[in-house]
N, C-alpha and C positions, 0 to 999 in steps of 0.2 A: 207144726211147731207147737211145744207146749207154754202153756204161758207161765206156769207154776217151774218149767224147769227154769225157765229165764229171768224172771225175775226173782228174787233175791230181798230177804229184808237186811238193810245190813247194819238198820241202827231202830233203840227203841226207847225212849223215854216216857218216863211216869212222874205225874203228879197225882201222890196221894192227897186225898181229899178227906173230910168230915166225912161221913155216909151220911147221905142225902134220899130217899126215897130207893137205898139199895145199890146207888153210884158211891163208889168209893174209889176211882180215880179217873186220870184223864191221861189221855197215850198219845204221843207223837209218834211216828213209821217214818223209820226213811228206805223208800226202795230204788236197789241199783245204786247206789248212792250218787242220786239223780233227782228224784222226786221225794216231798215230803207231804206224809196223810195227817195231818193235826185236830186235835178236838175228838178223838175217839175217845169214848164213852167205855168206860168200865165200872160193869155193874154187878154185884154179888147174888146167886141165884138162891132162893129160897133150901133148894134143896144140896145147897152145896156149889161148889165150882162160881165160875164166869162165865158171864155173856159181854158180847163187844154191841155198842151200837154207833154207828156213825149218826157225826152231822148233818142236821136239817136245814131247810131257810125257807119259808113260804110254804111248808107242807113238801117239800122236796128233796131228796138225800144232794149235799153238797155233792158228794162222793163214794160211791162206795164198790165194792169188787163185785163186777159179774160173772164171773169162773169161781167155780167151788174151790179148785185146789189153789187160788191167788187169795182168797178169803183164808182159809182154811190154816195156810201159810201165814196168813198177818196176824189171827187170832191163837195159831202157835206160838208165835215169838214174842206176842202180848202176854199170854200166859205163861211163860219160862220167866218174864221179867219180873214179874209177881210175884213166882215164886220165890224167887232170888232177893225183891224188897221186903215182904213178908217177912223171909228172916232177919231181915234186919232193923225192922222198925218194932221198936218196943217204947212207942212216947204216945202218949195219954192226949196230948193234940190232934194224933190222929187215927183214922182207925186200926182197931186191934183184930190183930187175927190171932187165931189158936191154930196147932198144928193140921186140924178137919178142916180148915177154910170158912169155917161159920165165925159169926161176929160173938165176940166176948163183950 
């Protein structure tokens, strides 16, 4: 069984934030629409693009995927939503993107 074909992201919400040390949102996952992964970390990489990090507590990840392609999967569906708020956010409240993915 694979677990990338079975599961399924099938919901994804973002809060835009301020950029923070390179954090410029925060992501909820719902997978299977069954289980929900909240407090993912979206953070803008120096050289362009995203990194996702998950929640800690104590020096510990809350949660996070141990299969590459179930990973792989959440941080595609995080990134398409990005994409997709990106173009639509143009308010000075929050962060600004240009169409390279670098902060203006």
């Amino acid at each position: 069984m694979s677990q990338a074909s079975e599961t399924k992201v099938t919901e994804v919400h973002l809060t835009l934030i301020r950029e923070a040390a390179g954090l410029i949102a925060m992501a909820k996952v719902v997978l299977n629409d069954a289980l929900v992964l909240d407090s993912i970390g979206v953070h803008l990489k120096l050289s362009g693009g995203y990194r996702i990090t998950y929640p800690m507590k104590n020096g510990r990840y809350v949660f996070h995927p141990i299969s590459k392609p179930l990973g792989q999967c959440i941080e595609q569906a995080i990134y398409d939503e990005m994409g997709k708020q990106r173009k639509a956010v143009n308010d000075d409240r929050y962060y600004r993107f240009d169409p390279s993915g670098r902060s203006i």
